[in-house]
C-alpha positions in Angstrom: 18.7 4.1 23.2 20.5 0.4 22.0 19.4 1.1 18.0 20.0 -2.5 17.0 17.7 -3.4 19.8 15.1 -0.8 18.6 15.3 -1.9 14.9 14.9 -5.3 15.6 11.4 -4.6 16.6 11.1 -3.2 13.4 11.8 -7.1 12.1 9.7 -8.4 14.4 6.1 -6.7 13.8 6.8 -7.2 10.1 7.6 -10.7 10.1 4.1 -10.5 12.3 2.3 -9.4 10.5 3.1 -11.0 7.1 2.4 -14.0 9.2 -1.1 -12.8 9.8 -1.5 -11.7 6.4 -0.4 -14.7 5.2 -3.7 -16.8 6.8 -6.3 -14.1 5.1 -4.7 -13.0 1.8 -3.6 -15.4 -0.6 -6.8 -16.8 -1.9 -7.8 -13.5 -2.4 -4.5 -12.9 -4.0 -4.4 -15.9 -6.2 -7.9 -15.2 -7.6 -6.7 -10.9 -8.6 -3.8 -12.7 -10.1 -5.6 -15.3 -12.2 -8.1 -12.4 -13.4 -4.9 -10.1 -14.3 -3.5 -13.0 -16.5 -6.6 -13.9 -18.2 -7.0 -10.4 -18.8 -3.7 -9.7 -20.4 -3.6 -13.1 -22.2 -6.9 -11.8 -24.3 -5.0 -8.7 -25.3 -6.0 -6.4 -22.4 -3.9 -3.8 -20.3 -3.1 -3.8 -16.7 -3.4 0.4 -15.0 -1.9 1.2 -12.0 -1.5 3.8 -9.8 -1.3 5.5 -6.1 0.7 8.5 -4.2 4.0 8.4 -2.6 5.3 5.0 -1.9 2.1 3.7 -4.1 3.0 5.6 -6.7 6.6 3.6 -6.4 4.5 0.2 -6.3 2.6 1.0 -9.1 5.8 1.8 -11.5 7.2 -1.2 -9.9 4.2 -3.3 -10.8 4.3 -2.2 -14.6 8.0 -2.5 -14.5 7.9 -5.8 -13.9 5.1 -6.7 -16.5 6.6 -4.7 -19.2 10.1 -5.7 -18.5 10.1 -9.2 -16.9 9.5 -10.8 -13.3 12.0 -14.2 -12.7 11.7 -15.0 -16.4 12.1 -14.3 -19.7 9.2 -14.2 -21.5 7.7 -11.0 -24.0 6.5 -8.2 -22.2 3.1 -7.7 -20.9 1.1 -4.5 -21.5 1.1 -2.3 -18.8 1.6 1.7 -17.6 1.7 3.4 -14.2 -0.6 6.2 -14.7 2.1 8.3 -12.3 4.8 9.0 -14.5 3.9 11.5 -16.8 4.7 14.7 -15.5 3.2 16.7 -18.3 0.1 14.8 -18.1 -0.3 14.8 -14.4 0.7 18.6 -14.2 -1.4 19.7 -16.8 -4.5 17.5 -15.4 -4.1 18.8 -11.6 -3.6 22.5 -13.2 -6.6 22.6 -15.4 -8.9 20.4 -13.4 -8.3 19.2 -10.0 -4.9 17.1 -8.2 -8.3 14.7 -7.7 -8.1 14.0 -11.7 -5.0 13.1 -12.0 -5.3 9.6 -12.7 -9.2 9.5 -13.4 -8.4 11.3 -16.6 -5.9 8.9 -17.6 -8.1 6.1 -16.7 -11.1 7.8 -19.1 -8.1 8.3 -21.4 -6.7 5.0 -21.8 -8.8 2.7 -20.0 -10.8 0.0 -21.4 -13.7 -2.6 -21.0 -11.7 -5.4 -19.6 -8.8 -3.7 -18.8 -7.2 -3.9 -14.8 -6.8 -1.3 -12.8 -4.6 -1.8 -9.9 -5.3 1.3 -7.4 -3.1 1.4 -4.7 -3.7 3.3 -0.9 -2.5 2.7 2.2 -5.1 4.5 3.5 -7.9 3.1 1.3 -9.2 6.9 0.9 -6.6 8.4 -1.5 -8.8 11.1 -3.4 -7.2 10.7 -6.4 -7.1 7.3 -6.1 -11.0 6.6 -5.6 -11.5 9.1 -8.5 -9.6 6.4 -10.7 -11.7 3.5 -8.8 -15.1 5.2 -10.2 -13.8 6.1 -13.7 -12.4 2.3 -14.3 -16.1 1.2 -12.6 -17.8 3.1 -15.1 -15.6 2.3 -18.2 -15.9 -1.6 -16.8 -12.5 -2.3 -15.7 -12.0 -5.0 -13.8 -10.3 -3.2 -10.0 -7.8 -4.7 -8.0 -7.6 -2.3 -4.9 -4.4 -2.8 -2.7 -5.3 -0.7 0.3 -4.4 -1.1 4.3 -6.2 0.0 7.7 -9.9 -0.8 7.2 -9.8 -0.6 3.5 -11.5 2.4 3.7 -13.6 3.9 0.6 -11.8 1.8 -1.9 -12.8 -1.2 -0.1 -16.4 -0.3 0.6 -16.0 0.5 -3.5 -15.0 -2.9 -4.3 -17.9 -4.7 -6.6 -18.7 -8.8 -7.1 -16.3 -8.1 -10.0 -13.8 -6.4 -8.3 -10.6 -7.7 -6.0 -9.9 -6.1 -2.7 -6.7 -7.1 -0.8 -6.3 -5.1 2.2 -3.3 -5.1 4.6 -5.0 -4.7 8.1 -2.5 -2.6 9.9 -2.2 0.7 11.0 1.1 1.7 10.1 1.7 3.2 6.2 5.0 1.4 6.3 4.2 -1.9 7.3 1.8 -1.9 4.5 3.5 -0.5 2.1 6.2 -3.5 3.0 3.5 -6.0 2.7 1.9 -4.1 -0.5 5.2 -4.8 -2.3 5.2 -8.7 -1.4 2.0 -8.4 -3.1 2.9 -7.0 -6.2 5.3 -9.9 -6.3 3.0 -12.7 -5.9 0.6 -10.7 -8.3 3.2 -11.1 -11.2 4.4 -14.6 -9.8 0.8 -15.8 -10.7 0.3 -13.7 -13.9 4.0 -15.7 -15.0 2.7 -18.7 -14.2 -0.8 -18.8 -15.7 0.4 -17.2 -18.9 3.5 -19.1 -19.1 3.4 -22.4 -17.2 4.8 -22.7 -14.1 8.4 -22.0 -13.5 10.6 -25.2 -13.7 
């Protein structure tokens, strides 16, 4: 097997697909990213969370809030529901792994707060648990999800934001989820802070 040759292709059906993605996406992106600023300019806190890799995007998400994106500018209020190990062990042990961030969401979660729920699949349990909880504590969701969007898409309410990375493979969207996050914190910078010079 010639390995370059072999992960070149791996090159070539990303820059494909964030090609594609970039035709369907951005409006959708843009308009999640103007609701997360106005949220967080009015004293509200952005949620996130996910499994696996989406448990890394959603750190990486409030990381970049908290801390700072390309700027400096104070930090923006934001946790990843997936850090707290005594919180998530004690939930999963005394309820159900399907709690785990539902809890936190009934916990912390309020009206006019974000949720950012992250699946590749779009059917994360534990994720669509935290999807209803935010829906009935009237958080505003942005669901990040890929294949057919799954449950969390057909979740997705008029006040909601559903980006979905149409592909079948979890690590092409997970590449593409990431580029999201970006442009989500891009356009948070931006709206909150004027536009980068």
């Amino acid at each position: 097997m010639d390995l370059a040759a072999h992960l070149r292709t791996h090159f070539e059906e990303g820059i494909e697909l964030r090609r594609r993605m970039a035709e369907t996406l951005p409006g959708e992106i843009a308009r999640a990213g103007e609701a997360l600023a106005a949220a967080l300019k009015s004293g509200k806190k952005a949620l996130a969370c996910g499994n696996g890799g989406s448990a890394a995007d959603s750190q990486h998400f409030a990381a970049e809030l908290v801390g700072r994106f390309e700027r400096e500018r104070p930090g923006l209020p934001a946790v990843s529901l997936t850090t707290d190990t005594s919180a998530l062990t004690a939930i999963a042990n005394d309820y159900d792994f399907d709690r785990v961030f539902s809890k936190q969401v009934e916990a912390l979660g309020a009206e006019g707060d974000i949720l950012l729920a992250i699946s590749t699949s779009g059917s994360s349990k534990n994720v669509v648990e935290a999807m209803k909880a935010a829906q009935a504590r009237k958080l505003v969701v942005i669901a990040l999800t890929g294949r057919d969007g799954g449950t969390m898409g057909r979740m997705c309410g008029p006040r909601d934001f559903h980006i979905n990375v149409a592909h079948q493979r979890t690590m092409r969207v997970q590449e593409v989820h990431l580029l999201v996050v970006h442009c989500l914190c891009e356009v948070v910078d931006n709206v909150i802070f004027g536009e980068k010079k």
